[in-house]
C-alpha positions in Angstrom: 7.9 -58.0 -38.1 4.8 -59.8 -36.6 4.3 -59.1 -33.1 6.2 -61.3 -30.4 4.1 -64.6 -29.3 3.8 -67.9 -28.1 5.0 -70.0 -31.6 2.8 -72.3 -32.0 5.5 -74.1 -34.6 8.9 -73.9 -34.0 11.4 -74.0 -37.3 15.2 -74.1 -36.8 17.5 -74.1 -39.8 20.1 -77.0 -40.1 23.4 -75.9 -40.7 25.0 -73.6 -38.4 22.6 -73.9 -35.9 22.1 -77.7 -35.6 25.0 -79.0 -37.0 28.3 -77.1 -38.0 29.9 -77.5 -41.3 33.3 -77.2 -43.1 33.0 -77.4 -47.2 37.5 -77.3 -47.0 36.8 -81.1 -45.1 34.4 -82.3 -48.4 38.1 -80.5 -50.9 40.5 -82.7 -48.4 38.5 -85.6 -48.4 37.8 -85.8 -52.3 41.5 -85.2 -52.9 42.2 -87.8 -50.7 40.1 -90.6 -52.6 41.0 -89.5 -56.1 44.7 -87.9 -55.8 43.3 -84.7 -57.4 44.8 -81.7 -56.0 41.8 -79.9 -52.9 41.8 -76.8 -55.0 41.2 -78.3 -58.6 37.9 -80.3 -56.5 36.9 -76.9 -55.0 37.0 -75.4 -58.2 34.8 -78.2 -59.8 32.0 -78.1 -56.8 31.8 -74.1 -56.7 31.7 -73.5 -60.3 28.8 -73.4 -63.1 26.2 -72.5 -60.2 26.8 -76.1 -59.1 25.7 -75.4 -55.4 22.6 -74.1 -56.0 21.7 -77.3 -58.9 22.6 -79.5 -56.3 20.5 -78.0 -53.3 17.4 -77.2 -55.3 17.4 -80.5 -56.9 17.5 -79.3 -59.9 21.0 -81.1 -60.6 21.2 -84.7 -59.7 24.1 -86.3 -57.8 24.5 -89.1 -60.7 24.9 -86.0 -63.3 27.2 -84.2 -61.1 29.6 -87.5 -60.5 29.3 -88.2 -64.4 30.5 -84.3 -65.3 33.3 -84.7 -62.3 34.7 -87.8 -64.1 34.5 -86.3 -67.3 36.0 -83.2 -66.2 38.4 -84.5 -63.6 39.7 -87.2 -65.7 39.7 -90.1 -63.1 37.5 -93.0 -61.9 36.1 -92.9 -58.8 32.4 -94.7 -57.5 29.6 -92.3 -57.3 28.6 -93.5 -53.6 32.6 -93.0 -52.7 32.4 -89.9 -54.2 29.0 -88.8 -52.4 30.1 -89.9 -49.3 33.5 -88.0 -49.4 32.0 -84.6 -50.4 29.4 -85.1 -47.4 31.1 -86.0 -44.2 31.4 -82.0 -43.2 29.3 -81.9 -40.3 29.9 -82.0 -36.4 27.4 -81.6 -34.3 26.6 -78.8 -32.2 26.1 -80.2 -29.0 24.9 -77.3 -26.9 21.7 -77.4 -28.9 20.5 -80.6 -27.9 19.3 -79.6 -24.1 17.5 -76.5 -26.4 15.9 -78.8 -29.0 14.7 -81.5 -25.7 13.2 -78.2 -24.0 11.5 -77.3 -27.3 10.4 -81.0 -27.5 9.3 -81.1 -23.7 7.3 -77.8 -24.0 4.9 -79.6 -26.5 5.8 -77.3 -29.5 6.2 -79.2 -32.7 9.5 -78.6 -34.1 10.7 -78.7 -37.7 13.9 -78.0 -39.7 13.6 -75.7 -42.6 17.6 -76.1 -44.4 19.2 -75.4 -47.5 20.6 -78.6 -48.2 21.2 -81.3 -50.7 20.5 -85.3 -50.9 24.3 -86.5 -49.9 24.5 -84.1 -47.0 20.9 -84.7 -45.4 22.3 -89.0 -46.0 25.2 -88.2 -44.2 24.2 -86.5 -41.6 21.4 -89.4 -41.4 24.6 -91.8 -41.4 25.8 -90.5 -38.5 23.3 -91.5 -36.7 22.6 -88.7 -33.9 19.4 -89.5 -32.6 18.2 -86.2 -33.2 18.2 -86.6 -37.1 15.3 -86.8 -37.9 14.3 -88.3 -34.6 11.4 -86.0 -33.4 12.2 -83.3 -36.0 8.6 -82.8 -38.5 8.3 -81.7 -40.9 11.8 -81.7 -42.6 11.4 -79.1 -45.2 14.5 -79.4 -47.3 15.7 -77.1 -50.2 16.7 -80.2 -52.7 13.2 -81.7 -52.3 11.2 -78.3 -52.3 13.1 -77.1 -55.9 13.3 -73.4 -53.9 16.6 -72.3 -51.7 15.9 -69.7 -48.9 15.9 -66.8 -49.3 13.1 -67.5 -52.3 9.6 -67.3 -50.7 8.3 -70.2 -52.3 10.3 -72.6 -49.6 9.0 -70.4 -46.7 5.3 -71.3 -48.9 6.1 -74.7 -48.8 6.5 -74.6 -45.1 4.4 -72.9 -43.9 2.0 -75.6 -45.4 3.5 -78.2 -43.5 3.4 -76.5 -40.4 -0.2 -76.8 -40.7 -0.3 -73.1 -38.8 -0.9 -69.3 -39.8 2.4 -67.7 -40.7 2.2 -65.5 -37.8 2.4 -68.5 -35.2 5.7 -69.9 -36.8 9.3 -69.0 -35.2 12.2 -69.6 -37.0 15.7 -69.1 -36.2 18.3 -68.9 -38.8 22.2 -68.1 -39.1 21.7 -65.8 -42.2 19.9 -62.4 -41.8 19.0 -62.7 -45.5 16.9 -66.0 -44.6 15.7 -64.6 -41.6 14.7 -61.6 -43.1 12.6 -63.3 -46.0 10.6 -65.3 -43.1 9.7 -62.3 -41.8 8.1 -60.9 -45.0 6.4 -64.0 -44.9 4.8 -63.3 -41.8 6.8 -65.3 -39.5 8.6 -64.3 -36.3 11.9 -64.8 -37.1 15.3 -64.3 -35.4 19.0 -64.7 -36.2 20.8 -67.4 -34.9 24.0 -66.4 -32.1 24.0 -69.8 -30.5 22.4 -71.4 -28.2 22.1 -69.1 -25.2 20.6 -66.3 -27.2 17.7 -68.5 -28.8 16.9 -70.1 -25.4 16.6 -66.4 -24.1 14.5 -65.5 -27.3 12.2 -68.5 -26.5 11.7 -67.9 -22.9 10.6 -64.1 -23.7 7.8 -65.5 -26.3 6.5 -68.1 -23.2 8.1 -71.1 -24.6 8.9 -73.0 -21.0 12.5 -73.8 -21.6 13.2 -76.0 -18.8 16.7 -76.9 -18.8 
């Protein structure tokens, strides 16, 4: 693990530490349109390494509606669809005095995220001010073609950063992705909300002034 620093780029992943998600909402919601039972639409979205297509762009959203109306046996719009499977998110409020800190300290700020296209236009929907707002670069898994923990995304952005490894930061809710940043060089931490991270930041002279 490199040794504890000033950052001098800040990455923070997306979901679970931004914004909070439920995939059960995206089963309700999908049943709800189409009259398809949650579990039989759970089953269709978790199954053939569908997750993974869809977040490493590798499987696109107009393939995946065309298999689930093949498969499903109904009709349903593919924009209906999308936007039924990707309103999952609520906002984690508490991190918005930590991300206006970051912002106010003059250290860039990026989101690094395993996500896909309907979720990043949802949450882009939504319209939080935050999203993308000052957030750059936004390195996102369906647009790199590499999920974390695979070291190419981490590759990828640390490019964008524009800095050495060892002067990134990145906080993370999954040890495994935290983990792989730190074999990348980066100081990395895991994500136990936003009290911890402000604490973490303040010990590597980051002025959080909240």
């Amino acid at each position: 693990m490199p040794a504890v620093h000033c950052p001098g780029f800040i990455y923070l992943d997306l979901g679970r530490v931004i914004v909070d998600f439920d995939h059960a909402i995206a089963w309700e919601n999908v049943a709800a349109l189409t009259g398809l039972a949650a579990a039989d639409v759970q089953r269709f979205f978790t199954s053939e390494d569908r997750p993974r297509g869809i977040e490493t762009g590798q499987l696109a959203w107009s393939d995946l509606h065309a298999a689930f109306v093949e498969e499903m046996a109904t009709e349903v719009d593919a924009d209906a669809l999308a936007k039924a499977a990707g309103a999952i998110f609520t906002l984690r409020t508490e991190m918005l005095p930590v991300i206006a800190a970051i912002q106010r300290a003059g250290v860039p700020l990026g989101i690094l995220s395993n996500t896909c296209d309907i979720h990043w236009q949802h949450l882009l929907r939504c319209r939080y001010g935050i999203l993308p707002g000052g957030l750059r670069p936004l390195v996102l898994s369906y647009e790199v073609g590499a999920m974390k923990p695979d070291p190419r995304i981490y590759v990828a952005a640390a490019e964008q950063a524009g800095v050495e490894a060892r002067q990134i930061f990145f906080c993370d809710d999954i040890p495994a992705h935290v983990e792989a940043a730190r074999a990348a060089g980066w100081d990395a931490e895991v994500f136990c909300g936003a009290r911890q991270l402000i604490g973490q930041l303040s010990a590597r002279g980051v002025p959080m002034s909240l």
